[in-house]
C-alpha positions in Angstrom: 36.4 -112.2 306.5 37.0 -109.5 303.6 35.4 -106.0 304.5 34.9 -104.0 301.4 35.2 -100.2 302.2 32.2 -98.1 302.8 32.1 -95.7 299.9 29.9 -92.3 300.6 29.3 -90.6 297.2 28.6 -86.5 297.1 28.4 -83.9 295.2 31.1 -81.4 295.4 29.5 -78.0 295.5 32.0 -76.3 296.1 34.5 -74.7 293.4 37.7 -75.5 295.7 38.1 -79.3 295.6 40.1 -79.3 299.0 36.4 -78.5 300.4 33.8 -80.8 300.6 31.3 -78.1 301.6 28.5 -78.1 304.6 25.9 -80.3 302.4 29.0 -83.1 303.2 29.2 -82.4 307.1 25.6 -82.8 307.6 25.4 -86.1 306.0 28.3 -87.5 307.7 26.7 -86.3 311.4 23.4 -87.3 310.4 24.9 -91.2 309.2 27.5 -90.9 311.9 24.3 -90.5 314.5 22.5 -93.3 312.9 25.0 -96.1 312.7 27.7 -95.0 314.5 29.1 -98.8 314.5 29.4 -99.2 310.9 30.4 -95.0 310.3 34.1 -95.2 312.0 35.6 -95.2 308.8 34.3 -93.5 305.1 35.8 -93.6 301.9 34.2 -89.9 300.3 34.1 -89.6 296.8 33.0 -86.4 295.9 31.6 -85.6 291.9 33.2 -82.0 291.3 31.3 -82.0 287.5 27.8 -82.0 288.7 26.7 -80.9 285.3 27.4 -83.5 282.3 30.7 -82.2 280.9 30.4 -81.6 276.8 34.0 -84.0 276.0 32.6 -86.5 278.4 36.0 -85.9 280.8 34.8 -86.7 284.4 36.9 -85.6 287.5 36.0 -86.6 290.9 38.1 -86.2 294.5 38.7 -89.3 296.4 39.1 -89.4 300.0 39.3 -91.7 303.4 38.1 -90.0 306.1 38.4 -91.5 309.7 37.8 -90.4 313.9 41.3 -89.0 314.2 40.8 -86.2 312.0 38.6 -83.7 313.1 38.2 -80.0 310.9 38.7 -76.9 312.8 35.5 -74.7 313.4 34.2 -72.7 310.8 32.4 -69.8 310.6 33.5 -68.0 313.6 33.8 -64.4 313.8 36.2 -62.1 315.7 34.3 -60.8 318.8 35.2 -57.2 320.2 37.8 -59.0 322.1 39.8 -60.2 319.1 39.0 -64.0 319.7 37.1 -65.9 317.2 33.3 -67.3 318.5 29.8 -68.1 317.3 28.4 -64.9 316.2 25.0 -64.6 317.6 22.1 -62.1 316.0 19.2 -61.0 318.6 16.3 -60.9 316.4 13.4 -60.0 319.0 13.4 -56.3 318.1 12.1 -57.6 314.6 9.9 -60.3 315.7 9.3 -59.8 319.2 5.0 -58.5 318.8 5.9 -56.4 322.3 8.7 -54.9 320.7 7.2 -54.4 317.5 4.0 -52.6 319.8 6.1 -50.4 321.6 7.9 -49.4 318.4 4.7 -48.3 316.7 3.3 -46.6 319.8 6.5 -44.8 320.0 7.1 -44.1 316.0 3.1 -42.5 315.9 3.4 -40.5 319.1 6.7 -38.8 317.8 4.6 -38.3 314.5 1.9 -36.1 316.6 4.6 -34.2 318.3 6.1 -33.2 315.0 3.0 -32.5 313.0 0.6 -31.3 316.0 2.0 -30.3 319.5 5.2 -30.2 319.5 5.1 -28.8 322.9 4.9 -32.5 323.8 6.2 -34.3 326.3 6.6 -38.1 325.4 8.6 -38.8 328.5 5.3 -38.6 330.5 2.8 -39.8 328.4 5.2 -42.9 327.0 5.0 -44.5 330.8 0.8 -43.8 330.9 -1.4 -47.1 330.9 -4.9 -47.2 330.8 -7.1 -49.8 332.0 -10.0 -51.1 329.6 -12.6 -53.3 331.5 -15.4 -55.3 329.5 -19.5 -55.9 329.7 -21.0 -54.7 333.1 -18.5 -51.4 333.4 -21.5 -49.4 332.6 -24.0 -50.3 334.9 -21.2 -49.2 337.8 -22.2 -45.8 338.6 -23.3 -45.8 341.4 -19.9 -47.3 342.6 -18.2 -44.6 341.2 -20.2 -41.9 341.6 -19.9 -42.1 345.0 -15.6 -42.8 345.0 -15.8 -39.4 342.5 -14.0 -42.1 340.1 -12.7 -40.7 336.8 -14.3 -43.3 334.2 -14.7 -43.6 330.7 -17.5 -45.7 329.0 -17.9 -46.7 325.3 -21.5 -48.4 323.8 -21.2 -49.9 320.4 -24.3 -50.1 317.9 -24.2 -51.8 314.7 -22.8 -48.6 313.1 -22.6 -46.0 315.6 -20.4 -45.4 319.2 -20.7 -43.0 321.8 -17.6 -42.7 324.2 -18.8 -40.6 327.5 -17.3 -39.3 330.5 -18.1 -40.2 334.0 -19.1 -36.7 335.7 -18.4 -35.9 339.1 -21.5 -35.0 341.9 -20.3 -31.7 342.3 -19.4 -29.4 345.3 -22.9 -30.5 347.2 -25.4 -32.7 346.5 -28.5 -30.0 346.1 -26.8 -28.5 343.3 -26.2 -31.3 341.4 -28.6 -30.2 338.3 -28.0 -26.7 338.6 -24.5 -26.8 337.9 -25.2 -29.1 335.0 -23.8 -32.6 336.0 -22.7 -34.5 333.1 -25.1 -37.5 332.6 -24.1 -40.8 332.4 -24.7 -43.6 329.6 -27.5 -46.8 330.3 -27.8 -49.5 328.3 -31.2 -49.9 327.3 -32.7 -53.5 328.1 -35.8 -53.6 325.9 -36.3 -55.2 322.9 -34.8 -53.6 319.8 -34.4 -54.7 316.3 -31.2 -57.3 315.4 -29.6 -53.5 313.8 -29.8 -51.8 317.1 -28.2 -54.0 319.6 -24.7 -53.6 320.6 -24.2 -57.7 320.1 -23.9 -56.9 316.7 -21.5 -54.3 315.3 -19.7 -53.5 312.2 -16.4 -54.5 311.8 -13.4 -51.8 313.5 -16.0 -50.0 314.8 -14.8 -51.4 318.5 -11.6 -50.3 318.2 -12.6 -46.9 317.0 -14.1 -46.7 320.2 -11.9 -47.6 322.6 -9.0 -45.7 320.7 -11.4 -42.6 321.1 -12.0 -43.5 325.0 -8.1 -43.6 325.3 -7.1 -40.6 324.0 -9.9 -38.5 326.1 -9.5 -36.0 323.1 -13.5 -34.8 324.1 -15.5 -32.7 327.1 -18.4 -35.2 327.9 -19.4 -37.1 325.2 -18.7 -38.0 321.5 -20.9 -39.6 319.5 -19.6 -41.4 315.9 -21.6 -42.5 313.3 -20.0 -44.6 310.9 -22.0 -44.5 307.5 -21.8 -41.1 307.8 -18.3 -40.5 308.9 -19.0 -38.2 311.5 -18.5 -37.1 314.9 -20.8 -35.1 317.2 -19.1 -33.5 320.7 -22.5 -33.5 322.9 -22.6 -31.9 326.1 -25.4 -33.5 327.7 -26.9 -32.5 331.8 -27.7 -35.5 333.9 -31.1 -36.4 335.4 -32.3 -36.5 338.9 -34.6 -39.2 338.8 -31.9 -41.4 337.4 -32.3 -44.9 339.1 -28.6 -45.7 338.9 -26.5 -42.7 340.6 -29.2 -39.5 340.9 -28.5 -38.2 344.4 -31.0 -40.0 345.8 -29.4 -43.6 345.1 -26.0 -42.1 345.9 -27.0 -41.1 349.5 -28.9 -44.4 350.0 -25.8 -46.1 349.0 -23.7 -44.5 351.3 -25.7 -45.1 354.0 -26.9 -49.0 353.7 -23.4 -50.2 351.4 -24.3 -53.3 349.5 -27.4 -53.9 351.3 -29.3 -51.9 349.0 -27.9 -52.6 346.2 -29.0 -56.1 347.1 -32.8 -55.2 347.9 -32.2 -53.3 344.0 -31.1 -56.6 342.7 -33.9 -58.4 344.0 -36.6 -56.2 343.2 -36.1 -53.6 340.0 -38.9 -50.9 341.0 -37.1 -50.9 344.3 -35.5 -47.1 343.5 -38.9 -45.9 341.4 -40.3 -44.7 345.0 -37.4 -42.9 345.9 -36.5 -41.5 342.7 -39.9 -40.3 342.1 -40.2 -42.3 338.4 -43.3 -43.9 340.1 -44.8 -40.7 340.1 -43.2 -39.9 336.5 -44.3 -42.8 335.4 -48.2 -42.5 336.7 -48.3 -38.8 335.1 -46.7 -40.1 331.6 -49.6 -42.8 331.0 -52.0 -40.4 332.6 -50.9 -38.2 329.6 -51.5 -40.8 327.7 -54.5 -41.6 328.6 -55.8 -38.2 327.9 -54.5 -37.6 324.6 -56.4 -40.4 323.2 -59.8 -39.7 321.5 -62.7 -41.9 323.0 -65.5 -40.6 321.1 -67.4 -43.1 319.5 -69.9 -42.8 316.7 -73.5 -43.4 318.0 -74.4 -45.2 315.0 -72.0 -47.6 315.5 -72.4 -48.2 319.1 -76.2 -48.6 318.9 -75.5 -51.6 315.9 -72.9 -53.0 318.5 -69.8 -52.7 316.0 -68.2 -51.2 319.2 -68.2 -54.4 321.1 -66.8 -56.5 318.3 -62.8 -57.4 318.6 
């Protein structure tokens, strides 16, 4: 049976006709992985005009090529030993996000001790990490009070932030609110209007925050309000009726351990006795009470308007 040759025609774009060019090796891999029964032997005929030549003259490069011949390597490079090899290119230090991170971190710190302090020492503060825990964080002071734990808290509005600092007890507990404790922040858990809850924010206004918690640039407290592009350093004392970690709660704390915390979970006035905001709370509706003008006309009262609702 006659067996015509297997003719492969390709583009020559190359200018040296002795070179088929890369477009040619890839063919012949990807045919020779495809039918590698019928690939043993090619016939190549390469087109070295691939533009349509003006005195219609064509010129083309024929060639056989078969298994015995294989071309040496290309596109090796000397290495530093003087021996040719693949030349490889580690691209992670343009690509890599924790490179790229550490680069930035490093590139604006070295900005701030050039501009600002240049009595800087980036050795020590390069190595620092902080630790930046979610929801709930605030509501931990009596935890920490009582571990004299350094903490730093940040609340959100929709366009305001306060970053604060946890403040130790002090020397002794009884002077506490002499020495002006710093207070601590509390999530208020009435209800507010849609603009005053801290589900809804302003866009970057989180990160503002927590970059202003990390760099600790502030005594007690800062306070940022967005619209107005403004910040406030507030030095504020704490309060010793505080239901979270006044005194009072601290000592009961140390005493009991979780079990009161427990009875607190379970019931919410549990700390108002203790605390005395029972007894704050009886003389502020009392107050209340007073202020309020009860006097009635007579006119009205005798017609019975006064009874109508």
């Amino acid at each position: 049976m006659h067996h015509f040759p297997r003719v492969l025609a390709h583009p020559l774009p190359s200018a040296d006709q002795a070179d088929p060019g890369w477009p040619l090796r890839n063919l012949l891999a990807y045919l020779r992985a495809l039918y590698p029964q019928s690939t043993s032997t090619l016939h190549i005929l390469c087109w070295c005009d691939i533009d349509l030549p003006s005195n219609d003259v064509w010129k083309s490069c024929f060639g056989v090529l078969t298994p015995t011949t294989r071309p040496s390597t290309v596109g090796w490079e000397k290495n530093p030993q003087g021996k040719l090899g693949p030349c490889l290119a580690d691209l992670s230090p343009m690509m890599d996000p924790g490179s790229l991170a550490y680069e930035a971190v490093d590139l604006s710190l070295k900005f701030i001790c050039w501009r600002i302090i240049p009595e800087l020492n980036l050795e020590k503060i390069l190595p620092i990490r902080c630790l930046l825990l979610g929801a709930g964080s605030s509501r931990a002071w009596s935890k920490t009070a009582h571990t004299q734990s350094v903490v730093l808290n940040a609340a959100i509005g929709f366009d305001t932030c306060v970053v604060m600092r946890h403040g130790s007890r002090g020397a002794s507990p009884s002077t506490n609110v002499e020495t002006g404790t710093p207070q601590r922040h509390y999530c208020s858990l009435t209800d507010r209007a849609l603009d005053r809850m801290c589900t809804v924010t302003r866009p970057r206004l989180a990160p503002i925050a927590a970059a202003t918690a990390v760099e600790r640039r502030f005594k007690h407290q800062i306070r940022g309000y967005l619209a107005q592009f403004r910040n406030l350093n507030v030095m504020g004392a704490s309060y010793d009726k505080r239901s979270g970690c006044s005194e009072t709660v601290v000592q009961a704390y140390e005493k009991e351990g979780f079990t009161v915390l427990l009875k607190a979970f379970n019931d919410q006035k549990y700390f108002e006795s203790p605390t005395g905001l029972d007894k704050l709370l009886d003389k502020g509706q009392l107050e209340v009470l007073e202020s309020v003008d009860w006097d009635e006309d007579e006119d009205d009262v005798a017609d019975g308007v006064g009874d109508e609702f």
